[in-house]
N, C-alpha and C positions, 0 to 999 in steps of 0.2 A: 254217028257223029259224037266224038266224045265233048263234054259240059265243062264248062270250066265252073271251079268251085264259087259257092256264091252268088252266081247268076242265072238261074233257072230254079224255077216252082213248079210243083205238080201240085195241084188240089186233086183229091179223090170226092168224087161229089155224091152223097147219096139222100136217099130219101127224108131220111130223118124218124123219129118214135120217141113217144113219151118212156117207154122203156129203155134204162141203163146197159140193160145187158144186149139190146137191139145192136148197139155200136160196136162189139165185141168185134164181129168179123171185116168193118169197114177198118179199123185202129189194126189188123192185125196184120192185112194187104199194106197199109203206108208202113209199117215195119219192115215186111218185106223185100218192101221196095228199096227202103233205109238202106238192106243190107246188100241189093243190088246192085244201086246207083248210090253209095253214098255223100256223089256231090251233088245232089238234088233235096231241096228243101222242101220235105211232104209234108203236107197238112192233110185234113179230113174236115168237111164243110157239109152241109145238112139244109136242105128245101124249106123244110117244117118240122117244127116240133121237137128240135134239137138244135142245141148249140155248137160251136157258131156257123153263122150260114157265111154265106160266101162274101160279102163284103167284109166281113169280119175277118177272116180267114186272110184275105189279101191284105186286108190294113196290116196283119200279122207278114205276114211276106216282104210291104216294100221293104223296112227299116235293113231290110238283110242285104240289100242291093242288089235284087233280081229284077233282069232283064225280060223275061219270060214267063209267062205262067201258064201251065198246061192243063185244062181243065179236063179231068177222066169220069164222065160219069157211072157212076154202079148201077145202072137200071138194068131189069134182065126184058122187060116188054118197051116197048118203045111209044107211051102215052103223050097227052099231053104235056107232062111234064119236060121228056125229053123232046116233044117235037117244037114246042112252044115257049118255055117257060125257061128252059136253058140258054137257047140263041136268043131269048131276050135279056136276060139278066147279063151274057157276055157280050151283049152289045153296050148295055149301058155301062157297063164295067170300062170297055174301052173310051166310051167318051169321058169318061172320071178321071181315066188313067190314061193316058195318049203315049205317056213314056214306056208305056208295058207291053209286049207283043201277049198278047191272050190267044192262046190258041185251044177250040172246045173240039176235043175228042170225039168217034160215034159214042154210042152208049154201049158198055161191053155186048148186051145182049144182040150187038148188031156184029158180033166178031165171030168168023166163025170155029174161030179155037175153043174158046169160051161155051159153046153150042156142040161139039162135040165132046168137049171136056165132062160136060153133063152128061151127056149121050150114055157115055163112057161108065161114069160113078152110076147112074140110073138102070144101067145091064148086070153091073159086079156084084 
């Protein structure tokens, strides 16, 4: 389905770190995507320990006038974090936002391209 310009977000959601250079490969994926889909407004959003987390992140998004916001989590094991802590934060995201269709991603680690992908680079 193609996007109309404008109206659709993807947050890429990852863990977050006190270390600068931790964010390197999550900032390089929303680039890529940039240059994908460039009518999709990517941001990059952070659990802990990093700025900004995800309410931040959307406050950044509505002014844009999107419709949509597709939440991608980067988790490669599927914890707490992603079995709990996600489907709650986009729960209460939708009762904040009621105009937003929020829609949360699995977590890549549950895709199985991503899982072979590694597979992959882990043999070469």
């Amino acid at each position: 389905m193609m996007q109309s310009k404008g109206k659709f977000g993807t947050i890429l959601l990852a863990h977050g770190s006190r270390d600068p250079l931790w964010r390197q490969p999550v900032e390089a994926v929303a680039r890529h995507i940039g240059i994908l889909s460039p009518e999709l407004h990517v941001r990059c959003a952070y659990l802990e320990l990093s700025a900004p987390d995800l309410d931040a992140t959307v406050a950044e998004l509505l002014p844009l006038g999107v419709a949509s916001i597709t939440v991608v989590p980067l988790f490669l094991g599927i914890g707490k974090h992603a079995r709990e802590d996600m489907p709650r934060l986009i729960a209460r995201l939708r009762i904040s936002h009621p105009q937003i269709d929020f829609v949360l991603k699995p977590s890549v680690g549950e895709e199985s391209q991503v899982l072979e992908l590694i597979a992959r680079i882990a043999i070469s």
